[in-house]
N, C-alpha and C positions, 0 to 999 in steps of 0.2 A: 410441520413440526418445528417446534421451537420451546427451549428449556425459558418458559416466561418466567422471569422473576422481579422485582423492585430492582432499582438499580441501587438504591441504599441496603436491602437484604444481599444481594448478590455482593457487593463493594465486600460486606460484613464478611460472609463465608470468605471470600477470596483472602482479605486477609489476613482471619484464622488461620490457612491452612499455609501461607507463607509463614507468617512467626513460627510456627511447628516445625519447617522445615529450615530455616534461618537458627533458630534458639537451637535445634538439635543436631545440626551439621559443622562442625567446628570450622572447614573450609570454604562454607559458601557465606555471600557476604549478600548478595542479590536477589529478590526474587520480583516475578510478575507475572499475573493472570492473564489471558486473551480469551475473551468469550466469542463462539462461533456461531455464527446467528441461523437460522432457520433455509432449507436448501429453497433454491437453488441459490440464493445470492454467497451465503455461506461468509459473511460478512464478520472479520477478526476484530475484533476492537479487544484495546487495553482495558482493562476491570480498574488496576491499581498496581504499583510497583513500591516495593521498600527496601530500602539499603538499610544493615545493619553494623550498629559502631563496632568501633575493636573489640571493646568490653564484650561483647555480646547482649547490653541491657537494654539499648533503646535501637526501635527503627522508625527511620522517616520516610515518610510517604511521599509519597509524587506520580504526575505521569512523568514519562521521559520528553526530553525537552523537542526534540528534533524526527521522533516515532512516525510514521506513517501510519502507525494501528491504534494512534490517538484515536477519539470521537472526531468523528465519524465512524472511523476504520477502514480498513482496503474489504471490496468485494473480494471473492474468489477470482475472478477474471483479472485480477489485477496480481496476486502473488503466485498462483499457480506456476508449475513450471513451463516456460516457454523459450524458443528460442532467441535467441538474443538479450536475454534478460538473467542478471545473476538469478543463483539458486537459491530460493531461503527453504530454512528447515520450518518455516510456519508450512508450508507445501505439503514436505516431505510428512509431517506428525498429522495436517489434516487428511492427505487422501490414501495414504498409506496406513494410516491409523497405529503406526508405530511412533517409538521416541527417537531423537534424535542426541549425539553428545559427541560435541567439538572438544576430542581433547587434546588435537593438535593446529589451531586454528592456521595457521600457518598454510597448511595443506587443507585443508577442511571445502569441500569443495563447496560448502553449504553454508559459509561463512560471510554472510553480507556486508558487515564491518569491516572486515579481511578485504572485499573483493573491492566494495566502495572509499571506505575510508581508509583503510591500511593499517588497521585495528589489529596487532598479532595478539595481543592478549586478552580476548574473549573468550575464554573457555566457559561454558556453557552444558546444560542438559536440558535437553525439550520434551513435554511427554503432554502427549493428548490424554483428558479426561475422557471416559469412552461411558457411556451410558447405552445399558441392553435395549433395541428395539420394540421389544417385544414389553418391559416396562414402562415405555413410554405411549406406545399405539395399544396396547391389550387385543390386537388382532383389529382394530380399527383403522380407517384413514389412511393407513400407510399405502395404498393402494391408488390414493388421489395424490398423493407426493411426490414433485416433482426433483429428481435427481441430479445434481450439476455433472458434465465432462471435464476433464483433464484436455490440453491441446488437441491430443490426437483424436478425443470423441469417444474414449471408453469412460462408460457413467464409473460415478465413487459410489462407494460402498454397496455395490449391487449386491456383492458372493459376500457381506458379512451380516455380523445380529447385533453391530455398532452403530450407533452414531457417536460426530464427537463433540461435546460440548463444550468442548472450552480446551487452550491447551497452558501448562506452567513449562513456564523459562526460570531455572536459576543460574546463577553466574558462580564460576567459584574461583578460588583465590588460582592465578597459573598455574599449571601442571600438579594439579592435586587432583581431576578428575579423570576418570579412565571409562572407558565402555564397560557393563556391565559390573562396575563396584559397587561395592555396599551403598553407598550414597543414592545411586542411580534405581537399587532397588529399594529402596525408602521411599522417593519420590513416586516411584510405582505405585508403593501400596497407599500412599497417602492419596495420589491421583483417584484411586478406587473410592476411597471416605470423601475425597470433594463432589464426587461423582455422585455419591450414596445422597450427600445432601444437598447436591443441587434439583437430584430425583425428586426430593425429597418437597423440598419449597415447590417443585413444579405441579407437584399433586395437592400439594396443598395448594396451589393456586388453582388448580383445576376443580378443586372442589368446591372453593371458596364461587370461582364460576358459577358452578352448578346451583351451590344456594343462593346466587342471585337470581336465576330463573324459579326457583319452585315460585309458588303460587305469595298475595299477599300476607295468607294469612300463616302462612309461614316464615314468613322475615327475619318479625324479632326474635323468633328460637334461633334462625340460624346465628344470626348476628351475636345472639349471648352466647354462642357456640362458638364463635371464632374469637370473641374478649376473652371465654374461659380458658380456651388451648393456648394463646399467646401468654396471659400471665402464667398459666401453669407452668408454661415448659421452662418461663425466664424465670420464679420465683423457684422451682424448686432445683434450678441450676445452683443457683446464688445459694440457698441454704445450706445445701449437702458442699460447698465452699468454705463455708464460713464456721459448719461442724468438723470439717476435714483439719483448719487452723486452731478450732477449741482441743481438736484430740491432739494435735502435734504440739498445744501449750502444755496436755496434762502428759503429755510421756517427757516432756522438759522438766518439768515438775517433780515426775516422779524420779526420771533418773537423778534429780539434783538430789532428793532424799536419801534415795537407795542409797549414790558415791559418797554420801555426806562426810563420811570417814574412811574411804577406801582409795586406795592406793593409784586405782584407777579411773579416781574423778578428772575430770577433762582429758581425756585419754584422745576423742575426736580432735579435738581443738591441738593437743598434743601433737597427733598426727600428721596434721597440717601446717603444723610448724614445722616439721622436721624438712614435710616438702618442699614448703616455699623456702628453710634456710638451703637446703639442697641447687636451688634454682640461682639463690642469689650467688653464690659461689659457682655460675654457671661464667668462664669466661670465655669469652669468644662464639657462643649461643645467640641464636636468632632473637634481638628483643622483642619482638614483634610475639615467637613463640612461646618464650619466658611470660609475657606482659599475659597474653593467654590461657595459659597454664594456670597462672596465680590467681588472675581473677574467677578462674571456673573454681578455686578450690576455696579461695575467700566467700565464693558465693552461696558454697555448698554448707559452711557453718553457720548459714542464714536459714537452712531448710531445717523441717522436722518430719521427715517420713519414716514410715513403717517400713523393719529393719528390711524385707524381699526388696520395696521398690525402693531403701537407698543406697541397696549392694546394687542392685539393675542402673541405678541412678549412676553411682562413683564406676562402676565398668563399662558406661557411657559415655558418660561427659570427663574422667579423671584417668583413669587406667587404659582408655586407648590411646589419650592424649599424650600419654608418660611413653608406649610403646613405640608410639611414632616418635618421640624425643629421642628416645634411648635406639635406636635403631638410625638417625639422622647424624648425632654427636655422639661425640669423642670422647668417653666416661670410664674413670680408673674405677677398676673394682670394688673401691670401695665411696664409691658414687651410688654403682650400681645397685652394692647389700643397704645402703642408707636409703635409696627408693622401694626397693622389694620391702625392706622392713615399714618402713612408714605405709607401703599400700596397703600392708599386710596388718597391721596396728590399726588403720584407718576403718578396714571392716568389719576388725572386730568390736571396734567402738559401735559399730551400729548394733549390736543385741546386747551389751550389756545389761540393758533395762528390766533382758528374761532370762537372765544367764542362771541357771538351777544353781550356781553353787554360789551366786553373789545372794542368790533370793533365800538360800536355806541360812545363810549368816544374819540376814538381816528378818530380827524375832521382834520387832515393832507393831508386826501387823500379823494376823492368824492366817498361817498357811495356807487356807482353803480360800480365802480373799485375796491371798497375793494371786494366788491361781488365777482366780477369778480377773481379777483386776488386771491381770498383764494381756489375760486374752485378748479381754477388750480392747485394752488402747491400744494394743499392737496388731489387731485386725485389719485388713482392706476395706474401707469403708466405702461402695461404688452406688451407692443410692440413701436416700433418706428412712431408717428401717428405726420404730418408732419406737419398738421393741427392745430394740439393743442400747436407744438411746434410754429407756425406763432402768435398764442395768445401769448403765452407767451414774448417771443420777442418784439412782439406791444407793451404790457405791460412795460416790462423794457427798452422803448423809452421814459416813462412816468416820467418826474425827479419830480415830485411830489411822487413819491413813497421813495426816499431819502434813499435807502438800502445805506451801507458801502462799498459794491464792486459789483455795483450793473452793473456797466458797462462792468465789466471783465467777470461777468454771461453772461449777454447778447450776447460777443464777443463769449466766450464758446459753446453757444446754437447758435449759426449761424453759425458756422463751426460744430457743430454737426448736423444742419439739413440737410447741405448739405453732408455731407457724408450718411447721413440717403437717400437723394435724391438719390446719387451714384446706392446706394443697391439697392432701391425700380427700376431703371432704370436696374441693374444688374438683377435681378432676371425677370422682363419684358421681357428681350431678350432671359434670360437662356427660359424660357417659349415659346416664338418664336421658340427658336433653337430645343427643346424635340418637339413642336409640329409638326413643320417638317420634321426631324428626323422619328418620327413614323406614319406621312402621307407616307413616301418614298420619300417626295421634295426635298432632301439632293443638287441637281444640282443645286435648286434657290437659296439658302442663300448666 
């Protein structure tokens, strides 16, 4: 057994799923992937590692300089626990198939930096990617697989329905991480999604296998099989992207309409004024935490989402980070009512675009359109639906709606649905070609 993958697809997932956890964790600064190779050698190697800046905007890549889990990688026999030789928690996350989290490296008896180099502040969380057995064999081969020992000679993972693929290390800033915090169960559920698609590519490689065995005169079906799923998946990533930016221009759009004369135009932007003036009059406050703070909420008048995920958004990235400020410093009360009111102002800036009593004043556009029209742009839009994109379009045929570039939208989303057409017709045929293909019709196509 072995999760085969490219080592440029593999590099790819790995570090997707560090940015995720990097971009969405305000204390961790570090992360890096260890792929765990096929039993029994059970061979760790480094995938990719990246440090991310203060800002939280850019990460740089690298292996680590001095790693022993560089390529090559360490066998098993060489990290496992033994006598005479420090503990690592690579160890502990492969044969125990648990996580591991230094949050007082100091004592951490699993702390290699600590025990070698005198590293106290490695604070850290280890968590094995774990992939079901039973997923990977379908009741085959596992029976020919050979099982590596621990020192003493009891086999790994005999009494489980895991195997572990690979495990993530993030670093986090000193004494910010704790056993079983919220952080550490993120990292969990994320481990599950790396897990999901490393499954994922492994079956797709195993398939890909399979259709280089069938016969000649099935080749080139498969082969148009495997071009049509790879564009499919990358092209209609990208578009349902690039619609997601067209809708978050036109609820800019609209809302600059609607506030055109209301009291409550820039009311967001407002908001976040109030924060950051609140910060600058922060004296004696962590710069590092302030510098923080400002940049997640300068970044957040860069987004345009739909009002659920940018209240889910600001009580993520804005409103825990204010409770951990406000619980850390030293803040006169009326510090405090100028935070509570600006977080409070900053949310409600996110629905004004469908606030019923801003939408009933403003008689520029027929009621039953406004209806219509907020549904849409303010809906979750989680795939390319061709359907909803024809509403929309009908809609910005409507020059009673009077947007600022309201037409160039419109152009935008016509050439996006038809590319969305493309896919949905590409993935139709891809569907045609596998079904034949594994009828044995391969002569009719």
């Amino acid at each position: 057994m072995a999760v085969k993958i490219d080592q440029k697809t593999l590099e790819k997932a790995c570090k997707e799923i560090i940015e995720t956890i990097l971009f969405c964790l305000p204390n961790a600064y570090k992360g890096t992937v260890y792929h765990i190779g096929k039993p029994p050698e059970l061979v760790s190697t480094c995938v990719t590692s990246g440090v991310i800046d203060g800002g939280k905007k850019h990460i740089l890549w690298s292996l680590e300089e001095s790693s022993g889990y560089n390529p090559p990688g360490k066998r098993w026999t060489e990290y496992r626990d033994e006598p005479g030789r420090p503990l690592e928690a690579m160890a502990w996350c492969v044969e125990k198939q648990k996580s591991w989290t230094s949050e007082d490296p100091k004592n951490d008896s699993r702390s290699v930096r600590m025990q070698v180099e005198g590293v106290r502040d490695d604070f850290h969380h280890m968590e094995p990617v774990l992939i079901h057995k039973k997923d990977i064999f379908n009741g085959k081969d596992e029976e020919a697989l050979e099982y590596p020992s621990n020192y003493y000679g009891d086999l790994l993972w005999q009494n489980s329905d895991y195997v572990v693929a690979a495990v993530i290390k993030i670093h986090f800033i000193p004494g910010t991480i704790r056993m079983g915090s919220p952080e550490t169960r993120v990292i969990k559920k994320l481990s599950k999604t790396l897990g999901t698609e490393l499954l994922s590519y492994q079956l797709r490689h195993q398939s890909l296998e399979i259709m280089r065995q069938l016969a000649e005169d099935k080749l080139n079906s498969c082969n148009m099989l495997a071009h049509a799923l790879r564009n499919a998946v990358a092209k209609s990533g990208l578009i349902l992207s690039l619609i997601k930016l067209e809708l978050g221009s036109l609820r800019e759009q609209w809302e600059e309409t609607l506030l055109q004369y209301s009291d409550k135009k820039g009311m967001k932007r407002e908001a976040i004024h109030v924060l950051n003036t609140v910060l600058e009059k922060m004296d004696g406050a962590s710069d590092e935490l302030v510098k923080n703070l400002s940049d997640v909420q300068n970044r957040f008048l860069e987004l345009s989402l739909p009002p659920e995920m940018a209240e889910h958004w600001v009580q993520m990235q804005i409103e825990e980070k204010w409770n951990k400020f406000l619980n850390k410093e030293t803040l006169t009360d009326e510090q405090r009512m100028e935070i509570h009111a600006g977080l409070d102002k900053l949310k409600k800036s996110l629905y004004l675009g469908k606030d019923p009593d801003i939408l009933a004043n403003y008689d520029k556009v027929p009621d039953s359109l406004k209806k219509e029209w907020t549904d849409l742009i303010y809906s979750n839009v989680d795939h390319p639906d061709l359907q909803f994109l024809d509403r929309v379009n009908r809609i910005l045929e409507d020059r009673s709606l009077n947007l600022p570039h309201q037409e160039k939208s419109r152009k935008s989303l016509v050439r996006l649905k038809a590319l969305a057409e493309i896919i949905c017709q590409l993935e139709e045929n891809t569907n045609m070609v596998l079904q034949q293909v594994l009828n044995g019709k391969d002569k009719e196509i």
